[in-house]
C-alpha positions as CSV (number, residue, x, y, z in Angstrom):
1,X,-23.5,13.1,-26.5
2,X,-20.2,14.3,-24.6
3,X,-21.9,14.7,-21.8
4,X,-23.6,11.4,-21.8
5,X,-20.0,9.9,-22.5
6,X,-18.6,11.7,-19.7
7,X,-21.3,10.7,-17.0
8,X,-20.8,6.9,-18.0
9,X,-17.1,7.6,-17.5
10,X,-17.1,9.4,-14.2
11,X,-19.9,6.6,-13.4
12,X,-17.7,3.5,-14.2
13,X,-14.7,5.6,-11.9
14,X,-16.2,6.4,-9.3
15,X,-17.7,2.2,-9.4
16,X,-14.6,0.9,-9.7
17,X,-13.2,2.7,-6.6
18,X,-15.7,1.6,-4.2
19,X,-15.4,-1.6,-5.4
20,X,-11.3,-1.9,-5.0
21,X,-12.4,-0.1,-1.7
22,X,-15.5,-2.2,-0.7
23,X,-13.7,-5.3,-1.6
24,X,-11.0,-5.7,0.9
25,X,-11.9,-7.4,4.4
26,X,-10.3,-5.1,6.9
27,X,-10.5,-7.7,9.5
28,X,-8.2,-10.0,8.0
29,X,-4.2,-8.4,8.0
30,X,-2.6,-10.4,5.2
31,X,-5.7,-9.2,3.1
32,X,-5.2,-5.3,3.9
33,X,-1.3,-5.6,3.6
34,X,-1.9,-7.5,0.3
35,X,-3.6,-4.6,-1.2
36,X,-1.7,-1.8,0.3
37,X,2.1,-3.9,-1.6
38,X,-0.2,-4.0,-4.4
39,X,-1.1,-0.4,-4.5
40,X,2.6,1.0,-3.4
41,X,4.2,-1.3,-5.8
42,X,1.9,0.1,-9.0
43,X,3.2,3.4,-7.9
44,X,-0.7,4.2,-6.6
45,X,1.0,5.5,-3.4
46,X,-2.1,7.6,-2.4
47,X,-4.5,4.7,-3.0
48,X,-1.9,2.8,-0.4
49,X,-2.3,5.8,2.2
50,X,-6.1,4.8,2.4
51,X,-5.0,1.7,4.2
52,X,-2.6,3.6,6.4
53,X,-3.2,4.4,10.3
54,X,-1.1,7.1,10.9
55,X,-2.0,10.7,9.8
56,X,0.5,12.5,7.3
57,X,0.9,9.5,5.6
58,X,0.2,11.5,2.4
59,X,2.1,14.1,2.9
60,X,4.9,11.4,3.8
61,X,4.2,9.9,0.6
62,X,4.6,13.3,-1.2
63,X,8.2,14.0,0.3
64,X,9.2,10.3,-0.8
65,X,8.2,10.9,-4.3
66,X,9.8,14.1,-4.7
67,X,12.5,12.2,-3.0
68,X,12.7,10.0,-5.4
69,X,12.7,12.2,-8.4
70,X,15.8,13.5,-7.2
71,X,17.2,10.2,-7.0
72,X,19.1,8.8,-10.4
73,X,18.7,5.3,-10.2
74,X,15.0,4.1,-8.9
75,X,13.9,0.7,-9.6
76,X,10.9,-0.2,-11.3
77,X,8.5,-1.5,-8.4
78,X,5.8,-1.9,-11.3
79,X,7.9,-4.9,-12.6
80,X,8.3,-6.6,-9.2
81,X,6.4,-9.0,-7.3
82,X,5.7,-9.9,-3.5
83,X,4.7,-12.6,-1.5
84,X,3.3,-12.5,2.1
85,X,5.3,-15.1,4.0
86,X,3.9,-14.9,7.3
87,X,1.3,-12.3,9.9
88,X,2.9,-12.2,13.5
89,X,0.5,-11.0,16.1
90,X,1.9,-8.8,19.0
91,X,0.7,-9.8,22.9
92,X,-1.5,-6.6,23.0
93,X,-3.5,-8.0,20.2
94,X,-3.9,-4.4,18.3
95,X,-0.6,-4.6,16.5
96,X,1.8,-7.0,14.4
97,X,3.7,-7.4,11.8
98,X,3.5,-8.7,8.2
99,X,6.8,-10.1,6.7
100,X,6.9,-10.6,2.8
101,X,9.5,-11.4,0.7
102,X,10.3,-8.7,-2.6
103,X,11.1,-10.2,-6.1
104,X,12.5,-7.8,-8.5
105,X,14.0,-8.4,-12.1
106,X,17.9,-8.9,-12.1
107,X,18.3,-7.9,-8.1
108,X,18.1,-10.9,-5.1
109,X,15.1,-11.2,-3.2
110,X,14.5,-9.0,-0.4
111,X,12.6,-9.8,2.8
112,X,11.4,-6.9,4.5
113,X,8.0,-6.2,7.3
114,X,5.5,-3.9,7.6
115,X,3.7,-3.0,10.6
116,X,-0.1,-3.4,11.0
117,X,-2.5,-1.9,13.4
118,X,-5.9,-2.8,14.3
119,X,-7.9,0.8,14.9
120,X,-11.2,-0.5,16.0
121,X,-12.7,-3.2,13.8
122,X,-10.1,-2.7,11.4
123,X,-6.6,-3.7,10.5
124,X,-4.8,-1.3,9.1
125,X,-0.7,-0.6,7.4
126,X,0.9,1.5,10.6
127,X,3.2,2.8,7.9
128,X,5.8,5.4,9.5
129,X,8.2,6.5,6.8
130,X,11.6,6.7,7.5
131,X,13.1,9.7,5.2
132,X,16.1,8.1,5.1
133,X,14.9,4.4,3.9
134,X,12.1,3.2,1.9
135,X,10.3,-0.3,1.6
């Protein structure tokens, strides 16, 4: 029975992934950069790298946690919200730039970009971490 309960859970997991996955339209910006604030914000940062261009971006991802474990005061991204305000496309037509605007609890809003970068068919977070600063 135990192993019946397992396979159904691993089953319903491993669903559930491709379907987070399998459901965002790569060819649209605001839909990728949607799901990767959504992701980072939870605190799923590796489900975010999936949408990254750039390689490291996990091992960028692990220094900025330990980074921030060292840190005293860290907000709470889980209780914050987004919006996407506006997708400007560069002149090459490969790269741009999504601006949103960052709603936390108790601090003012913040407006802040991320770049994006179409590899192939795809549109994709170029997310280049800055040790010093973070989203």
């Amino acid at each position: 029975m135990k192993r019946v309960i397992f396979y159904f859970v691993s089953f319903l997991f491993f669903t559930n992934i491709e379907a987070q996955e399998g459901s965002i339209d790569y060819s649209k910006p605001e839909e990728v950069a949607q799901k990767f604030l959504e992701l980072y914000f939870k605190g799923d940062w590796y489900g975010a790298c999936k949408l990254c261009a750039c390689e490291g971006s996990e091992d960028q991802i692990s220094w900025m946690i330990r980074k921030m474990d060292e840190q005293d005061n860290v907000t709470d991204d889980t209780k914050c919200s987004f919006t996407i305000d506006k997708f400007e496309l560069e002149k090459d037509g490969v790269t741009g730039k999504i601006y949103y605007t960052k709603n936390c609890p108790n601090v003012p809003a913040k407006k802040n970009h991320i770049d994006m970068k179409k590899v192939k068919d795809k549109w994709l977070v170029e997310y280049i971490f800055k040790r010093d600063k973070f989203l």
